[in-house]
TORVO-685807 format. One line per 3 residues: number of its first residue (from 1); for each residue z, y, x of N, C-alpha, C. Coordinates in Angstrom, 1 decimal. Each point is the difference from the previous one (the first is absolute). Last residue first. Layout:
% residues N
NUM) Z Y X Z Y X Z Y X ~ ...
% end
This chain:
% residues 252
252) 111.2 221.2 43.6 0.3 -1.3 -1.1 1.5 -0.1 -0.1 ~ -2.1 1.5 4.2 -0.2 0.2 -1.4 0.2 -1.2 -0.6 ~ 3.0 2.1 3.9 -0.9 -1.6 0.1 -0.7 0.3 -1.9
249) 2.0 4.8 3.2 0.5 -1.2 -1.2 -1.2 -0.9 0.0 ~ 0.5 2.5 4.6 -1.0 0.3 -1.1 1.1 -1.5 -1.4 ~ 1.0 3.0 5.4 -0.2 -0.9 -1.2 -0.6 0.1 -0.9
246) -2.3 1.8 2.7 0.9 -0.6 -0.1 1.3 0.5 -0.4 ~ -5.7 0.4 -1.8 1.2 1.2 1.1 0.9 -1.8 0.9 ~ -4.4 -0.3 -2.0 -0.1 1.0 0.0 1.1 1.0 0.5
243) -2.3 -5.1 0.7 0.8 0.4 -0.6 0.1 1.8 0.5 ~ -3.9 -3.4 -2.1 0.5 1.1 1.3 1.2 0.1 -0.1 ~ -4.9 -2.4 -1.8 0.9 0.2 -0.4 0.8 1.1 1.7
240) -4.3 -1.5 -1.0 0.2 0.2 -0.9 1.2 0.3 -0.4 ~ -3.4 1.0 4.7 1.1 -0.4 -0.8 0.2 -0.1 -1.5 ~ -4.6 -0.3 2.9 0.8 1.2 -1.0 1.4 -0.5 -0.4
237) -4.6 -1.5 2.7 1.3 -0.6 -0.4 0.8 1.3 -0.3 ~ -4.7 -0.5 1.6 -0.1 0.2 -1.2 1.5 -0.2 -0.2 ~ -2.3 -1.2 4.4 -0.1 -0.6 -0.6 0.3 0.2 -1.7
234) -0.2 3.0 3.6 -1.1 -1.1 0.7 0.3 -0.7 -1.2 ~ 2.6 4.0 -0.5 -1.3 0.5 0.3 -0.9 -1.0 0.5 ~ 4.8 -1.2 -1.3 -1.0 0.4 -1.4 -1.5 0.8 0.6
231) 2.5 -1.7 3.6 -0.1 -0.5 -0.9 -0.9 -0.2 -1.3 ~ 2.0 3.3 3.5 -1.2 -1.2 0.0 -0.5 -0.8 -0.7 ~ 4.1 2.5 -1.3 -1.8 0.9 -0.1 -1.1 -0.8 0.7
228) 4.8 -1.1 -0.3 -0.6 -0.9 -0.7 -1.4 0.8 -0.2 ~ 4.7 -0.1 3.6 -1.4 0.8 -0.3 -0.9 -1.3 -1.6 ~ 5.6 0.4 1.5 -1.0 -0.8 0.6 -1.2 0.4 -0.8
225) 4.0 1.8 -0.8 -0.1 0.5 1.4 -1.1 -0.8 0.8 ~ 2.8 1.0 -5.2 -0.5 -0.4 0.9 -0.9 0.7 1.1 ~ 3.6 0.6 -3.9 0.2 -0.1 2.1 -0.9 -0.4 0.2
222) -0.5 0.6 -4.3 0.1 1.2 0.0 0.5 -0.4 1.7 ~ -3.7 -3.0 -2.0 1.3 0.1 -0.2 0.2 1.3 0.9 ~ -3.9 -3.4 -2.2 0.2 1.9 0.5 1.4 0.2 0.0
219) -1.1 -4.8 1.5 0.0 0.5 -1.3 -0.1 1.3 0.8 ~ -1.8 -3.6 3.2 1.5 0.8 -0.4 -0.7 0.8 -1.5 ~ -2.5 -3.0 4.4 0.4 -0.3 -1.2 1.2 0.9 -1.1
216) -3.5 0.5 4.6 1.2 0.5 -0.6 -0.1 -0.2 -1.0 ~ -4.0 -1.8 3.1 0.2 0.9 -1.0 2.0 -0.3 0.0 ~ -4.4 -0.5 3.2 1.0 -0.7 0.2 0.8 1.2 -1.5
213) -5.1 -3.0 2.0 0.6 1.6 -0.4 1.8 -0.4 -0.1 ~ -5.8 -2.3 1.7 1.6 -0.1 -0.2 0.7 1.3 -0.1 ~ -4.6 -0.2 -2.0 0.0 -1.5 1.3 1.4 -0.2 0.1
210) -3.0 2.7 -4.2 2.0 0.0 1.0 -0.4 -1.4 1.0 ~ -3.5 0.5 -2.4 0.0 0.9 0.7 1.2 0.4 0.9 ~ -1.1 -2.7 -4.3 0.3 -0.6 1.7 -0.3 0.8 0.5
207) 3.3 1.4 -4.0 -2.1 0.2 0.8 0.4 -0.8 0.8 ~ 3.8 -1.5 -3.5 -0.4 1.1 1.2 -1.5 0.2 0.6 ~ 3.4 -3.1 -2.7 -1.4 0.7 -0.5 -0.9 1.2 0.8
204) 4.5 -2.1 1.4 -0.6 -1.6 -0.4 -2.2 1.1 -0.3 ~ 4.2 2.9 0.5 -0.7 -0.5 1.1 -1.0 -1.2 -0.3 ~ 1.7 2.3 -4.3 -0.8 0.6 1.2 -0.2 -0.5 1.3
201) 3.4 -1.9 -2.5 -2.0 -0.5 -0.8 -0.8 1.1 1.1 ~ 4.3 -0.4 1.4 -0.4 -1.0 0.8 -1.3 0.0 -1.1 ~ 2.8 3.8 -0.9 -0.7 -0.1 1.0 -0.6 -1.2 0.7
198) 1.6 0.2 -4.6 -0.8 0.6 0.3 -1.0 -0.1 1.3 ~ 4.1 -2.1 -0.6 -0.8 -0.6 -0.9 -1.4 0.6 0.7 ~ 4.0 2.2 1.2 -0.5 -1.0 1.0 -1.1 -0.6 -1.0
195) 2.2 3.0 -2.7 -0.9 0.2 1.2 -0.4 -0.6 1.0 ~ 2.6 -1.2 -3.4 -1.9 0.2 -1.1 -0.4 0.7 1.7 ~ 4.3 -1.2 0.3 -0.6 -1.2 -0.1 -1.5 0.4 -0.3
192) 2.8 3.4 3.1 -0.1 -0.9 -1.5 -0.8 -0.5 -0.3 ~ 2.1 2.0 4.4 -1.1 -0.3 -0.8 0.4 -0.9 -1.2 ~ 3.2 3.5 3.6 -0.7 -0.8 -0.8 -0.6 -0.5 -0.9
189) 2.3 2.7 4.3 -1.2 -1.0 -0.1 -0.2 -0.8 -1.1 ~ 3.0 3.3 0.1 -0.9 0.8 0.1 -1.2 -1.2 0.5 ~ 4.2 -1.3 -2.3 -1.0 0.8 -0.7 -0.7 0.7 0.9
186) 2.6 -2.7 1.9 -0.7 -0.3 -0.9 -1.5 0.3 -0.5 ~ 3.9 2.3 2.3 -1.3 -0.6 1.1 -0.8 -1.1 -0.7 ~ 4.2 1.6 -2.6 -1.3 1.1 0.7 -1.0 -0.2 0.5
183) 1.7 -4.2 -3.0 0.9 1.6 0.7 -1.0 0.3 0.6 ~ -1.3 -3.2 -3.0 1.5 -0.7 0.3 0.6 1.3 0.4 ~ -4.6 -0.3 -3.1 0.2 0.5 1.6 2.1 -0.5 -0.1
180) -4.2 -2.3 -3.1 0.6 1.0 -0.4 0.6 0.1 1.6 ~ -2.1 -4.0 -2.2 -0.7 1.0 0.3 0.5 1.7 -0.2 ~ 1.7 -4.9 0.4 -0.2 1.0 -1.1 -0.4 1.2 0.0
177) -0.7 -3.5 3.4 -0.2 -0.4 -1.5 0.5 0.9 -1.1 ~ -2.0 2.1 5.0 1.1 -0.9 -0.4 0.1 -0.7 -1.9 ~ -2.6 3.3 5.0 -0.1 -0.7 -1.6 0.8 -1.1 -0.1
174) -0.8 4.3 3.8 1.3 -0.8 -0.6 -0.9 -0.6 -1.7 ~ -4.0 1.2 3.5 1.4 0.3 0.0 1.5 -0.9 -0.8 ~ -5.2 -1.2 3.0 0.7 0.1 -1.4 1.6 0.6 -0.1
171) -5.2 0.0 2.9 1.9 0.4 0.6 0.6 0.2 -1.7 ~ -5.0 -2.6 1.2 0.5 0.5 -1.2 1.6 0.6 0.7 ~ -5.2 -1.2 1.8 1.4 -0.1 0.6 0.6 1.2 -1.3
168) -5.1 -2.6 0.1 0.9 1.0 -0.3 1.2 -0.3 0.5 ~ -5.2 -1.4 1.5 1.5 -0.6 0.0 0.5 1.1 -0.4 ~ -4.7 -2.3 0.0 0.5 1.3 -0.3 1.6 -0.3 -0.2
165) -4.4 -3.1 3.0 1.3 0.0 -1.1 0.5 1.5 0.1 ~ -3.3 -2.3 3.1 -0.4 0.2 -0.5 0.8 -0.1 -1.8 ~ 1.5 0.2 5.4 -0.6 -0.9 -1.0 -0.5 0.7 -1.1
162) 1.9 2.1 3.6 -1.0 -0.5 0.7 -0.2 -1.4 -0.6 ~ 3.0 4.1 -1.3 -1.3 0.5 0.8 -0.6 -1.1 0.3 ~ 3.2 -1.2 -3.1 -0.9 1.0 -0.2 -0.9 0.7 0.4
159) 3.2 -2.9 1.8 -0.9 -0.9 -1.0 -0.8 1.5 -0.8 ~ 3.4 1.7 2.6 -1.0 -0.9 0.9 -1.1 -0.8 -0.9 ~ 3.2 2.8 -2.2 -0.7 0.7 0.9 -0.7 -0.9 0.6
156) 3.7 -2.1 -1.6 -1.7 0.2 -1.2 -0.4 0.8 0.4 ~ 3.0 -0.8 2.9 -0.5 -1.8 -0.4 -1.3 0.7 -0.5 ~ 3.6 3.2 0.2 -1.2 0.3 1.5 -1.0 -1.2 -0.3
153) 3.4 -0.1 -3.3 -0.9 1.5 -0.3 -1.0 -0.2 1.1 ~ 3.3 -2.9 0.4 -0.5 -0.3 -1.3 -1.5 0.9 -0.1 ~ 3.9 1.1 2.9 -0.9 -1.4 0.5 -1.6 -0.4 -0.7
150) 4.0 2.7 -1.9 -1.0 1.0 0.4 -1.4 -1.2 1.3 ~ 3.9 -1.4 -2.5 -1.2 0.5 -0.8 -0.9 0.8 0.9 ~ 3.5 -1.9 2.3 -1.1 -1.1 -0.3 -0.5 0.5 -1.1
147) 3.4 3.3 1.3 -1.1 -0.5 0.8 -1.1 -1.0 0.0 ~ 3.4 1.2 -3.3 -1.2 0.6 0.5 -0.6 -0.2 0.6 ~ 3.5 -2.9 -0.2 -1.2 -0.3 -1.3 -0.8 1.8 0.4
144) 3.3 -0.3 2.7 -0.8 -1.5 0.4 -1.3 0.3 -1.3 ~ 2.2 4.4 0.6 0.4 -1.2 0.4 -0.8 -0.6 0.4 ~ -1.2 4.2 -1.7 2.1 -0.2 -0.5 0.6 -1.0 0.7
141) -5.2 2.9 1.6 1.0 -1.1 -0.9 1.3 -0.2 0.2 ~ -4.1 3.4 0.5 1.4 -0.1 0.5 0.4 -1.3 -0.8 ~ -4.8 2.6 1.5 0.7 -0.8 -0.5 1.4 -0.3 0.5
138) -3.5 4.6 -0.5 0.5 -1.2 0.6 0.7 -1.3 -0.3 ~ -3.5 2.9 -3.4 1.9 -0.2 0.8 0.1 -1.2 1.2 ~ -4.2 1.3 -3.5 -0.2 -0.1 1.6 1.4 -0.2 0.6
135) 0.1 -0.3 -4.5 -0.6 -1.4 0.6 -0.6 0.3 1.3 ~ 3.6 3.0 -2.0 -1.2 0.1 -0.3 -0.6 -1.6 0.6 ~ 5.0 3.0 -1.1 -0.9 -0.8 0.7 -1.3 -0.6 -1.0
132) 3.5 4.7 0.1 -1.1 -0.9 -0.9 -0.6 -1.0 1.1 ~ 3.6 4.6 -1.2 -0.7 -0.8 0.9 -0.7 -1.1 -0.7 ~ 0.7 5.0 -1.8 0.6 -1.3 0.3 -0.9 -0.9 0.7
129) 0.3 5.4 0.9 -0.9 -1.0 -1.1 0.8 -1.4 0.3 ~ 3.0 2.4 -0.1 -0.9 0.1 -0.2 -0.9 0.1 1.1 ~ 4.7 -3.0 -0.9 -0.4 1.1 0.9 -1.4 0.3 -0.9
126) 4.4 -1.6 -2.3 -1.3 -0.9 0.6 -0.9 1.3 0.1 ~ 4.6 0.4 -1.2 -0.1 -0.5 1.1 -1.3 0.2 0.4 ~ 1.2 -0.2 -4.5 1.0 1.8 0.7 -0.4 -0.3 0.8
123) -0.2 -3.9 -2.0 -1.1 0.5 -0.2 0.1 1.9 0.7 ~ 2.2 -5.4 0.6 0.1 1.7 0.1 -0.8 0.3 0.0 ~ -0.2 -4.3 -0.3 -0.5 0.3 -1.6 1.2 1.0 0.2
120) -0.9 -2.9 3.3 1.4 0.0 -0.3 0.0 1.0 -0.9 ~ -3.9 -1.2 2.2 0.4 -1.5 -0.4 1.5 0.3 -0.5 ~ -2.5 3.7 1.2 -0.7 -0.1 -0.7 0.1 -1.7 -0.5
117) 2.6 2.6 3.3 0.3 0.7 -1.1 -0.9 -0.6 -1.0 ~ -0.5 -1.2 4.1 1.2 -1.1 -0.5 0.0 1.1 -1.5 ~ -3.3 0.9 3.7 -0.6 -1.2 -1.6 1.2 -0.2 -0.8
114) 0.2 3.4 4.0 -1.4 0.3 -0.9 0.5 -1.1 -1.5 ~ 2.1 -1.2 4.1 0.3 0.6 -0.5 -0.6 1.1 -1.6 ~ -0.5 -5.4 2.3 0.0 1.5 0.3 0.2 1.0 -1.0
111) 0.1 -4.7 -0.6 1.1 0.2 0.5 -0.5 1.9 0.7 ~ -2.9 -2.4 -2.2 0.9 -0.1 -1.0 1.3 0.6 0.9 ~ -3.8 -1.9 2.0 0.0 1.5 -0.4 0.8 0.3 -0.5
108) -0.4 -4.6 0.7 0.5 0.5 1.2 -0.3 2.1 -0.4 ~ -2.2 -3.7 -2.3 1.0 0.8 -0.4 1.3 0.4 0.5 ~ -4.8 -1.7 -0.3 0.0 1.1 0.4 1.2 0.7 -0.3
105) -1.8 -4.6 -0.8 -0.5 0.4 0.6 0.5 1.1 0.6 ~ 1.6 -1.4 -3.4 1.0 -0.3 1.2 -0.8 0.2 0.9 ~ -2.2 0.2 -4.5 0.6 1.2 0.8 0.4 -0.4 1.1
102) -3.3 -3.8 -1.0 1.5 0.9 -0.8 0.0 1.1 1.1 ~ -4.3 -3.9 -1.9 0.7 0.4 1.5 1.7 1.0 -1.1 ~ -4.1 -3.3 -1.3 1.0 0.3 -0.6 1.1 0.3 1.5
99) -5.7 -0.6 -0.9 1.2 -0.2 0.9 1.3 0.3 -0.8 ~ -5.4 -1.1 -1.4 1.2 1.3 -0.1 1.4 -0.9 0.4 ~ -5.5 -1.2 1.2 0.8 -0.2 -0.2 1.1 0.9 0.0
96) -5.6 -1.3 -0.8 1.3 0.9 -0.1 1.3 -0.8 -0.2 ~ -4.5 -2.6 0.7 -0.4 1.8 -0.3 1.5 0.5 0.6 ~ -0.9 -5.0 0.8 0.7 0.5 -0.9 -0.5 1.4 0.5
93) -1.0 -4.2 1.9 -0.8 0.7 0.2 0.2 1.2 -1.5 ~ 2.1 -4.2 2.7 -0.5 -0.1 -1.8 -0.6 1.5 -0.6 ~ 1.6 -0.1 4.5 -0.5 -1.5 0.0 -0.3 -0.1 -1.4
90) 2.9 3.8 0.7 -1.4 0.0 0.7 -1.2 -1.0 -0.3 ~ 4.7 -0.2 -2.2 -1.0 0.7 -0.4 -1.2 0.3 0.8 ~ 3.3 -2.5 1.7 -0.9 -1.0 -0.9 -0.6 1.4 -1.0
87) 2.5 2.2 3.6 -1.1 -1.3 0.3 -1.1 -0.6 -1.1 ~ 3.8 2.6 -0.9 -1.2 1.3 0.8 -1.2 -1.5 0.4 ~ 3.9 -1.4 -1.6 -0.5 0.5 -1.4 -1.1 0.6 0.8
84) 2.8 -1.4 3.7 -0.8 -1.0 -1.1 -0.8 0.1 -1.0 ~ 2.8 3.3 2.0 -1.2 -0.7 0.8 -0.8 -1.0 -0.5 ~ 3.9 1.6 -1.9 -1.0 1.2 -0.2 -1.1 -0.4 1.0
81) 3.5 -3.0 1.0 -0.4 -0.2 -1.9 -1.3 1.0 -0.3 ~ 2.5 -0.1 4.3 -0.9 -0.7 -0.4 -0.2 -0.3 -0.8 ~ 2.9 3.8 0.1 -1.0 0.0 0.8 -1.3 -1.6 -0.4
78) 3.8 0.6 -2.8 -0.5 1.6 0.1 -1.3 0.3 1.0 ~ 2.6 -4.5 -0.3 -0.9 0.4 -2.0 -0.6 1.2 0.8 ~ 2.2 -2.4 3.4 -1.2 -0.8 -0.4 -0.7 0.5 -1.2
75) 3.5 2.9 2.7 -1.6 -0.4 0.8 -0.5 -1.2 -1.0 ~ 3.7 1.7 -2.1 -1.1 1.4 0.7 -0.8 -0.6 0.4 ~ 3.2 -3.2 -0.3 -0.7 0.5 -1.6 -1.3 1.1 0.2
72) 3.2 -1.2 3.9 -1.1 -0.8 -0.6 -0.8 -0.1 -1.3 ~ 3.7 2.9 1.1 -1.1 0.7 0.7 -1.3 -1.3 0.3 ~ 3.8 1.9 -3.5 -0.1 -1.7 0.6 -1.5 0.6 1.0
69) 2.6 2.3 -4.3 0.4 0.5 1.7 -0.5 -1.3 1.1 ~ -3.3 0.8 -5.0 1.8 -0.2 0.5 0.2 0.5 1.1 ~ -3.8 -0.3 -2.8 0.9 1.1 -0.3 1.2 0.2 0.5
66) -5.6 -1.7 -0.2 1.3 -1.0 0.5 0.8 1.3 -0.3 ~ -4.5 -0.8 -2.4 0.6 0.2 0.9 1.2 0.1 0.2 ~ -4.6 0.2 -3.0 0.8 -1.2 0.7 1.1 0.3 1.1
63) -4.5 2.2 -2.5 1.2 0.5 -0.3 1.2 -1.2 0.0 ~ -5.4 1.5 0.3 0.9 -1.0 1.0 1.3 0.6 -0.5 ~ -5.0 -0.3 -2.5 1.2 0.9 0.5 0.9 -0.7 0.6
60) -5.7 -0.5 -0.2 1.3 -0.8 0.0 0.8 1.4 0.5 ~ -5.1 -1.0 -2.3 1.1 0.7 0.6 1.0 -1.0 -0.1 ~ -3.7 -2.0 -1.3 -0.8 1.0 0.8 1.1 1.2 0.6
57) -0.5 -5.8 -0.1 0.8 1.2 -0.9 -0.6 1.2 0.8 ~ -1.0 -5.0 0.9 -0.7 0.9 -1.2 0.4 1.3 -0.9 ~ 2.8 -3.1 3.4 -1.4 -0.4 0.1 -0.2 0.9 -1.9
54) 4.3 -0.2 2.2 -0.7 1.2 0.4 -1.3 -0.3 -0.6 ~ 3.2 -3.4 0.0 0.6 1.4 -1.1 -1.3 0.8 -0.2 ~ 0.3 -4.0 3.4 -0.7 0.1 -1.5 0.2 1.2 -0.4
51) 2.4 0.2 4.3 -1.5 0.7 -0.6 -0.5 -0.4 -1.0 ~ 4.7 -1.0 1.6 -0.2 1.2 -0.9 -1.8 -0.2 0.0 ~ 2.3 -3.1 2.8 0.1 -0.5 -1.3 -0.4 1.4 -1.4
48) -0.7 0.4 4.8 -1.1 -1.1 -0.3 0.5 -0.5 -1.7 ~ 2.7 2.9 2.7 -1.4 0.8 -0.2 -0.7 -1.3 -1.3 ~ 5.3 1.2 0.4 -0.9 -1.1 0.2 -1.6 0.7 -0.1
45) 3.8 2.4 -0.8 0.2 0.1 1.1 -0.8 -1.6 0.5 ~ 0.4 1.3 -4.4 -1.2 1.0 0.6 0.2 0.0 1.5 ~ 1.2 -3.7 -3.8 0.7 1.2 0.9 -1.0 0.6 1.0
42) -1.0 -2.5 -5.3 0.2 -0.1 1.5 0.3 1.1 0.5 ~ -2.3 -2.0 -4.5 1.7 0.2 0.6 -0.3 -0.1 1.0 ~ -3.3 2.4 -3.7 0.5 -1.1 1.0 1.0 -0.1 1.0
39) -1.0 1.4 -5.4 0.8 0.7 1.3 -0.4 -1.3 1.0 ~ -1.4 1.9 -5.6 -0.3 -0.7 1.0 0.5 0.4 1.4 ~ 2.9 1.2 -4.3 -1.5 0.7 1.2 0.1 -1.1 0.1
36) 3.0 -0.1 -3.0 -1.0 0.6 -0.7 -1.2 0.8 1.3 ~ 5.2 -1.2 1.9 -0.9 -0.7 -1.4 -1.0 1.1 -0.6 ~ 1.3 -1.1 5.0 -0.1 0.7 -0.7 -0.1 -0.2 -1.3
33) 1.4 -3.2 4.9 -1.0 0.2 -1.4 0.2 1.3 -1.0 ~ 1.6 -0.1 5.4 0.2 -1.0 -1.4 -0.8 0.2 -0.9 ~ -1.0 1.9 4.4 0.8 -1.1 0.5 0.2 -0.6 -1.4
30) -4.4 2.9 0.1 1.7 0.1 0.0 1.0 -1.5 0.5 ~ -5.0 3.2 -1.8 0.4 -0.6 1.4 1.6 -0.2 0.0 ~ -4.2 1.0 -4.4 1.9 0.7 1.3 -0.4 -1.3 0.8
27) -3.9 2.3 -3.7 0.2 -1.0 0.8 1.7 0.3 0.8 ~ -3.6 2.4 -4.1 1.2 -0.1 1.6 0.2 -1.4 -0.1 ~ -4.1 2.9 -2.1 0.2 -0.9 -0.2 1.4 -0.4 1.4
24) -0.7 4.5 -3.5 -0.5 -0.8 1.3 -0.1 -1.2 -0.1 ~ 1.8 3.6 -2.9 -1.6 0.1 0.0 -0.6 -0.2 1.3 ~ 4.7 -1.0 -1.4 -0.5 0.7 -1.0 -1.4 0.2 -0.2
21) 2.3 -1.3 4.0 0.1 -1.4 -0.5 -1.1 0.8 -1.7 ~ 2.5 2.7 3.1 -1.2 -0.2 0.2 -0.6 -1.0 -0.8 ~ 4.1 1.0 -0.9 -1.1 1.1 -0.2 -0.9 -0.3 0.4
18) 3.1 -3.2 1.7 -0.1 0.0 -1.5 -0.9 0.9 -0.9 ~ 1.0 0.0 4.8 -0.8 -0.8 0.0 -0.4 -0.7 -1.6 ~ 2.9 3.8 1.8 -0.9 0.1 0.0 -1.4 -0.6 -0.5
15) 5.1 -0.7 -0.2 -0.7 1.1 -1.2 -1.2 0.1 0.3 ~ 1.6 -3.5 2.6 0.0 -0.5 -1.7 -0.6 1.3 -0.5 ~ 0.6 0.8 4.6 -0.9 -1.3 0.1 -0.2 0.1 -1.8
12) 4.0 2.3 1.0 -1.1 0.9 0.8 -1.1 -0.8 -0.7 ~ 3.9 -2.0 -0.1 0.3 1.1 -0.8 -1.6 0.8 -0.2 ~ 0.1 -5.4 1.7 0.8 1.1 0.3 -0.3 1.1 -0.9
9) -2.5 -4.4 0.2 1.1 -0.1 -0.9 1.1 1.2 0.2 ~ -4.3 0.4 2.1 0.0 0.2 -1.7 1.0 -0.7 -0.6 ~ -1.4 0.1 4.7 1.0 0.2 -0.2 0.0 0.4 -1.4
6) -5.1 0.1 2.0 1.2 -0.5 0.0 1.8 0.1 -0.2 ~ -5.4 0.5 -2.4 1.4 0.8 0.4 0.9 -1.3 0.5 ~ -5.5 0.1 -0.6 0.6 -0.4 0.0 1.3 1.0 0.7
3) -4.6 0.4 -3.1 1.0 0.8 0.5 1.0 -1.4 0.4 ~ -5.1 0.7 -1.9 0.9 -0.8 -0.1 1.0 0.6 1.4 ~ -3.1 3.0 -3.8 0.1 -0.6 1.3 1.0 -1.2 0.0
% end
């Protein structure tokens, strides 16, 4: 396929858009030049300057987004940026698009009672049967950047009921450059590198059958609290890695 990744100069965008790159043809979308991709330059918060990108590509991963306290950032990258990519992928008549949405979606839970023993790695605590948000969970966001993911999510619900496009919504957990957990509430949201990898080859490769679905990005980790059985039962995604207690010694 020809795969265009936006934000492939970020953490997320490069691991993914690099693997795929292995037995695809990628393409990035980016404000600066990439070395060793083809990248067309432009801000996604421009419609008219992003659609070349689009013309002849049969997936696009969206992984472009704003990260700050600036509530104009939110509305031109998080919101009309994820409009745009929803757009010029309509208009260039693109199969599938995988969303790079985040936990913050849902992390207004975090603060109840049930979850804190399972972000503060008390294991004496964590109620039976453990709790577990599911992609049906109400939605709780942490803030601004939740909430415009979750914006994100309703966008590609719509372009999925009433264009002719298969939209994945990715809630990515804690992935960081050294791929290892900082503290508790880390380690119970967090994905490793070979696992987000994974999960965006499975959505990218997905049955068109999936029209739109909303998957939990996270390692088999011993707090975790975000469901990955959807998951592995619609698209095959099997954690590879996990963290298994806390603390844990950094290998190596």
């Amino acid at each position: 396929m020809k795969i265009l990744v936006t934000g492939m100069s970020g953490l997320i965008g490069g691991l993914a858009g690099r693997k795929l790159a292995e037995s695809h043809e990628v393409v990035a979308l980016n404000r600066r030049p990439i070395k060793g991709v083809r990248c067309f330059q432009a801000d996604i918060n421009d419609l008219d300057a992003i659609k070349p990108a689009f013309e002849g590509v049969d997936a696009v991963v969206h992984m472009a987004a704003y990260l700050g306290d600036d509530i104009k950032g939110h509305l031109s990258t998080n919101i009309g940026g994820v409009h745009n990519v929803l757009e010029a992928s309509r208009l260039a008549r693109v199969k599938r698009v995988v969303l790079g949405s985040s936990g913050a979606t849902v992390m207004g839970y975090e603060r109840e009672p049930e979850f804190r023993p399972l972000v503060e790695a008390r294991w004496a605590d964590v109620r039976a049967p453990r709790p577990m948000l599911t992609h049906l969970s109400l939605f709780r966001p942490n803030g601004v950047y939740g909430a415009a993911k979750l914006f994100g999510e309703a966008l590609g619900r719509y372009y999925s009921d009433f264009h002719d496009m298969s939209v994945i919504c990715i809630r990515i957990g804690r992935v960081v450059e050294e791929d290892w957990p900082r503290d508790p509430r880390h380690a119970a949201a967090y994905c490793s590198h070979r696992d987000i990898v994974q999960m965006v080859e499975k959505c990218v490769n997905a049955s068109p059958s999936v029209r739109f679905d909303i998957f939990y990005a996270v390692s088999d980790n011993r707090g975790r609290f975000r469901d990955i059985n959807h998951a592995r039962e619609v698209i095959g995604y099997v954690p590879l890695d996990g963290v298994k207690d806390w603390p844990l010694a950094k290998p190596g």
